[in-house]
C-alpha positions as CSV (number, residue, x, y, z in Angstrom):
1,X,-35.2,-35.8,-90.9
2,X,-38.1,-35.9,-92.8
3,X,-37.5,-33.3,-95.8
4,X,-34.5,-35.9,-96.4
5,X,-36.0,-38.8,-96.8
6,X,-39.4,-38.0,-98.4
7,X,-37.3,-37.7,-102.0
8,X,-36.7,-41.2,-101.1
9,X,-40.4,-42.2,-100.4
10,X,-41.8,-40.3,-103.6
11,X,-40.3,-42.1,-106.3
12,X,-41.4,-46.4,-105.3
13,X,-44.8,-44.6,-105.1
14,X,-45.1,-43.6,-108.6
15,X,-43.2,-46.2,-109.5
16,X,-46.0,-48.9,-108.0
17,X,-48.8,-46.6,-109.2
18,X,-47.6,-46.7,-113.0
19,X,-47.2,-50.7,-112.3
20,X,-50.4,-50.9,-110.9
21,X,-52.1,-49.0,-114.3
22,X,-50.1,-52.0,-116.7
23,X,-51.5,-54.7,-114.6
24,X,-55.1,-55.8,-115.6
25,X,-55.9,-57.0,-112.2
26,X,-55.3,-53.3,-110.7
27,X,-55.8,-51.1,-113.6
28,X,-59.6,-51.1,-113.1
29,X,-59.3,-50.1,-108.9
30,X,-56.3,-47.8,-109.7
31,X,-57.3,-46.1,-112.8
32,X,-60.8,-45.1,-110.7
33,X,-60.3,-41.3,-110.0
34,X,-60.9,-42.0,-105.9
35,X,-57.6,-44.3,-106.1
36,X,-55.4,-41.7,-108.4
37,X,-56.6,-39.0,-106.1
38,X,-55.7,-40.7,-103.0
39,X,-52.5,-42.0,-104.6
40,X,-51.4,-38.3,-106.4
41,X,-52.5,-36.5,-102.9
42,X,-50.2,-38.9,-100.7
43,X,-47.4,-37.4,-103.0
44,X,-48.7,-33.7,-102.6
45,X,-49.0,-34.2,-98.8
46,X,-45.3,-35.9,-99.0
47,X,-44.2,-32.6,-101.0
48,X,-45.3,-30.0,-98.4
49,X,-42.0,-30.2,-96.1
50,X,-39.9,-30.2,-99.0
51,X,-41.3,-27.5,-100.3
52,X,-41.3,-25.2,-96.9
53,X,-37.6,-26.8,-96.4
54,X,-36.4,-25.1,-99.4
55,X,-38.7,-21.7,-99.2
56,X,-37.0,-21.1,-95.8
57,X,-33.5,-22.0,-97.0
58,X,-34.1,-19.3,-99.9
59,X,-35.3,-16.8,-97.0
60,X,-32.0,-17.7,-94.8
61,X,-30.0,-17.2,-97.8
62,X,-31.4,-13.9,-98.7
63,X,-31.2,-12.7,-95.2
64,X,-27.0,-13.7,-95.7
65,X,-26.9,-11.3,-99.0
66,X,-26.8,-8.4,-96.5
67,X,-24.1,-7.3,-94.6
68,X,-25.7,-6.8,-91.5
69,X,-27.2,-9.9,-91.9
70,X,-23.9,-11.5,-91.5
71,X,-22.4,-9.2,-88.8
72,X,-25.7,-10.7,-86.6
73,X,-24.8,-13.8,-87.2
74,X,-21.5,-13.3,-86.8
75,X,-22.2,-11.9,-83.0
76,X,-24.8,-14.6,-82.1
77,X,-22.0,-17.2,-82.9
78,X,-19.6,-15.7,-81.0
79,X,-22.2,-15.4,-78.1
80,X,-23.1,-18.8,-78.6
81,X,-19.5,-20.1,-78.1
82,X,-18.4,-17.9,-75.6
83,X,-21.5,-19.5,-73.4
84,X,-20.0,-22.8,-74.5
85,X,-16.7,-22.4,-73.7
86,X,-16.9,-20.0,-70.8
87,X,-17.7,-22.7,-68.2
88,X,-14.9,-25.2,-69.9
89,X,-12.1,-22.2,-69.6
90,X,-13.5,-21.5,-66.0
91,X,-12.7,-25.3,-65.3
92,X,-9.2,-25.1,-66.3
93,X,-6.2,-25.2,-63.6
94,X,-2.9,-23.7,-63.1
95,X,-1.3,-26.8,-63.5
96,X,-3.1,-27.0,-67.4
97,X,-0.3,-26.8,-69.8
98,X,-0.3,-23.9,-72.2
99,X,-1.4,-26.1,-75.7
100,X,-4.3,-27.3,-73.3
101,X,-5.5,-24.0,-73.6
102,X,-5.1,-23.5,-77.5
103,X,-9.0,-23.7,-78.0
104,X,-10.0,-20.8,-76.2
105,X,-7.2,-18.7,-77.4
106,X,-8.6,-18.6,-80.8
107,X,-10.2,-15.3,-81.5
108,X,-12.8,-17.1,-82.8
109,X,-13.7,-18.7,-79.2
110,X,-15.3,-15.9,-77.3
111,X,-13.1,-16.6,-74.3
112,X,-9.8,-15.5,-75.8
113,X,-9.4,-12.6,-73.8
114,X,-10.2,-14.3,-70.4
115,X,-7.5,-17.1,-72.0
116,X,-4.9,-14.9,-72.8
117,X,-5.3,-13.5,-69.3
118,X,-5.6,-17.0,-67.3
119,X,-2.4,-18.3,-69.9
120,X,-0.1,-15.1,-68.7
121,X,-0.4,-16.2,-65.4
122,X,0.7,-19.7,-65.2
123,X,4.2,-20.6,-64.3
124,X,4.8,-23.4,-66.3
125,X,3.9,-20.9,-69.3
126,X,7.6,-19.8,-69.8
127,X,9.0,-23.7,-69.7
128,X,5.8,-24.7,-72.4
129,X,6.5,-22.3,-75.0
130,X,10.5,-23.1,-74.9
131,X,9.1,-27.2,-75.0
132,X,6.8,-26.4,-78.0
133,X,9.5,-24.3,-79.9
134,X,11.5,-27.4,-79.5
135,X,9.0,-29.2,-80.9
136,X,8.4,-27.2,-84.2
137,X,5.0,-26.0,-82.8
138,X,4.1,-22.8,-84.6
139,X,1.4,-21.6,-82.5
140,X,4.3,-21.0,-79.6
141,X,6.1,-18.3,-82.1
142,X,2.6,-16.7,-82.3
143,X,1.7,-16.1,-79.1
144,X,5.6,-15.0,-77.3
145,X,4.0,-11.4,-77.6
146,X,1.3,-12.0,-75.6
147,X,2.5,-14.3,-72.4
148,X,4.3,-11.9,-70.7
149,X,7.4,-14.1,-71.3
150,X,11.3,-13.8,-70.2
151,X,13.9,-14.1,-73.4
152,X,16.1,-15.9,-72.0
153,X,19.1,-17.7,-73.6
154,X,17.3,-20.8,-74.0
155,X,13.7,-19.1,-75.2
156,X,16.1,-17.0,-77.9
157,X,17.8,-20.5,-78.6
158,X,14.4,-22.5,-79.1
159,X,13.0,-20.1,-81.5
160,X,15.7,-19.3,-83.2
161,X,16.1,-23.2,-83.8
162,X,12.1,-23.3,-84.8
163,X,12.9,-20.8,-87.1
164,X,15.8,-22.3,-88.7
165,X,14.5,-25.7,-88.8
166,X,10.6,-24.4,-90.3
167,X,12.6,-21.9,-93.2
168,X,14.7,-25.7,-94.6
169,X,11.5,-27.5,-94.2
170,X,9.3,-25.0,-96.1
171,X,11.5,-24.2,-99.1
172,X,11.0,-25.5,-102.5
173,X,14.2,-28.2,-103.6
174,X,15.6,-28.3,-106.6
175,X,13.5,-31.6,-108.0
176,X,10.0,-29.8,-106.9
177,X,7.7,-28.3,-109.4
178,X,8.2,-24.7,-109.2
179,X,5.3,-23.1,-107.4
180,X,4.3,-19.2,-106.1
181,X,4.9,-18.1,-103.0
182,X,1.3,-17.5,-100.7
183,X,0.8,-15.0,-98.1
184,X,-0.2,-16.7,-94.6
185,X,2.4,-18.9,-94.3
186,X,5.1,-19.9,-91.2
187,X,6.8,-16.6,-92.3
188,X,3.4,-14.2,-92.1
189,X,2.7,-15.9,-89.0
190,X,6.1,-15.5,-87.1
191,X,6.7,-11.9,-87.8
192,X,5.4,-11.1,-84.9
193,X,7.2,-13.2,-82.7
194,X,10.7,-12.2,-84.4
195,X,9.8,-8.8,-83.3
196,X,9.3,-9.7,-80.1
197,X,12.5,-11.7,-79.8
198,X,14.3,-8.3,-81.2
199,X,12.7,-6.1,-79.1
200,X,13.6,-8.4,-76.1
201,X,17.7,-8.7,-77.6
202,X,17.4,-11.8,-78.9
203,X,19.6,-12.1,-82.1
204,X,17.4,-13.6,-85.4
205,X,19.4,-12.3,-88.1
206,X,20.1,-15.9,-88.8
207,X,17.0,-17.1,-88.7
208,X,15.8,-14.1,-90.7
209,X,18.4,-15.3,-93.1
210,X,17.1,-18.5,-93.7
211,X,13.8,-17.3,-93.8
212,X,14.8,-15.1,-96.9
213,X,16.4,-17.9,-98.5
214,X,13.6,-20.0,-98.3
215,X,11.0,-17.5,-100.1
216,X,13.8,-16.6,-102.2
217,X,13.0,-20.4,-103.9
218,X,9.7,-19.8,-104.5
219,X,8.1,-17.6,-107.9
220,X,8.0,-14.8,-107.9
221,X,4.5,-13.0,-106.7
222,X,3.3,-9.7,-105.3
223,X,3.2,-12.2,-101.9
224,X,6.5,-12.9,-102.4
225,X,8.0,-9.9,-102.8
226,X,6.0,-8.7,-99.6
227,X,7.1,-11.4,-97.3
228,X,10.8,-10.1,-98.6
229,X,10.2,-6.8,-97.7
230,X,9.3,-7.4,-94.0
231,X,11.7,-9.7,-93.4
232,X,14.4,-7.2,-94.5
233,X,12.7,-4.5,-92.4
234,X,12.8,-7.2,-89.5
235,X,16.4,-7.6,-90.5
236,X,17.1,-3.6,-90.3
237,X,15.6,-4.1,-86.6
């Protein structure tokens, strides 16, 4: 707290010692070499934290110019929020439903493969991820590889419709500003799932369809032309 607001302290004090020098009744006690000392050495001893604030935020961000630097780091976050998050995931019930768990099944949590393995066993997990297909949530299309899931008729029809409903909403219309297709969209991000689905007989090809026609709107880009490509391969499927 206090490197922050010293910068605000510094500045009134000059400002009332340059005052003090224009004003006849002060000039003669502050223009004494005791009182500009005492004044100019308040500011010194104000100055220290600042100073060793920014010498060690120039040593931490030398120390993150290396790569293993930043691989440490790296593994004492994940450390840190797998200690964090270990005892919330451990806390977690059968009855939990499946986007309750979305936190910890980030890779990023330290948990997720404790999540993944808790998630696989629930028994509402099948009836969730059909719900949040309804619903348009993308995170369900992602994670049908890893649930140990059924495809049944009315999984196949719920992502098929997610599909569907995600490659209209995504495409560019006619009245839009043309605009380059980007890797790491809905499309990047489903590709797994639609091989799931095929694998397990589910039909996609008209999902896959729509898919292509709504990159199809988008310029041109090496992006572009790659999310094409795997869709047509998913298509050969």
């Amino acid at each position: 707290m206090w490197p922050v607001t010293i910068p605000v302290l510094i500045p009134p004090i000059l400002a009332f010692y340059v005052c003090a020098l224009y004003q006849p009744s002060l000039h003669a006690t502050f223009a004494e070499s005791a009182a500009s000392a005492a004044v100019w050495g308040t500011i010194g001893i104000l100055s220290v934290p600042v100073c060793l604030s920014a010498v060690a935020q120039l040593n931490r961000d030398r120390a993150w110019s290396t790569p293993e630097a930043r691989k440490e780091w790296a593994e004492q976050e994940r450390e840190r929020k797998r200690a964090e998050n270990l005892p919330k995931l451990q806390a977690m019930t059968s009855d939990t439903p499946v986007w309750d768990w979305f936190p910890f099944l980030d890779e990023d949590s330290g948990v997720q493969p404790e999540a993944l393995e808790s998630v696989r066993h629930l028994k509402r997990r099948q009836n969730d991820i059909e719900d949040m297909l309804g619903g348009g949530v993308g995170r369900a299309m992602m994670l049908l590889p890893d649930l140990d899931l059924k495809a049944t008729p009315e999984l196949c029809e719920s992502a098929r419709n997610y599909l569907v409903k995600s490659a209209k909403e995504s495409r560019l219309r006619p009245k839009q500003d043309p605009r380059e297709y980007r890797v790491g969209g809905f499309v990047e991000n489903s590709r797994a799932g639609i091989r799931w689905l095929i694998a397990n007989g589910c039909d996609c090809d008209d999902a896959i369809a729509a898919m292509q026609a709504s990159v199809e709107t988008f310029i041109d880009t090496p992006d572009r032309k790659a999310a094409l490509a795997a869709l047509a391969a998913l298509r050969r499927k």
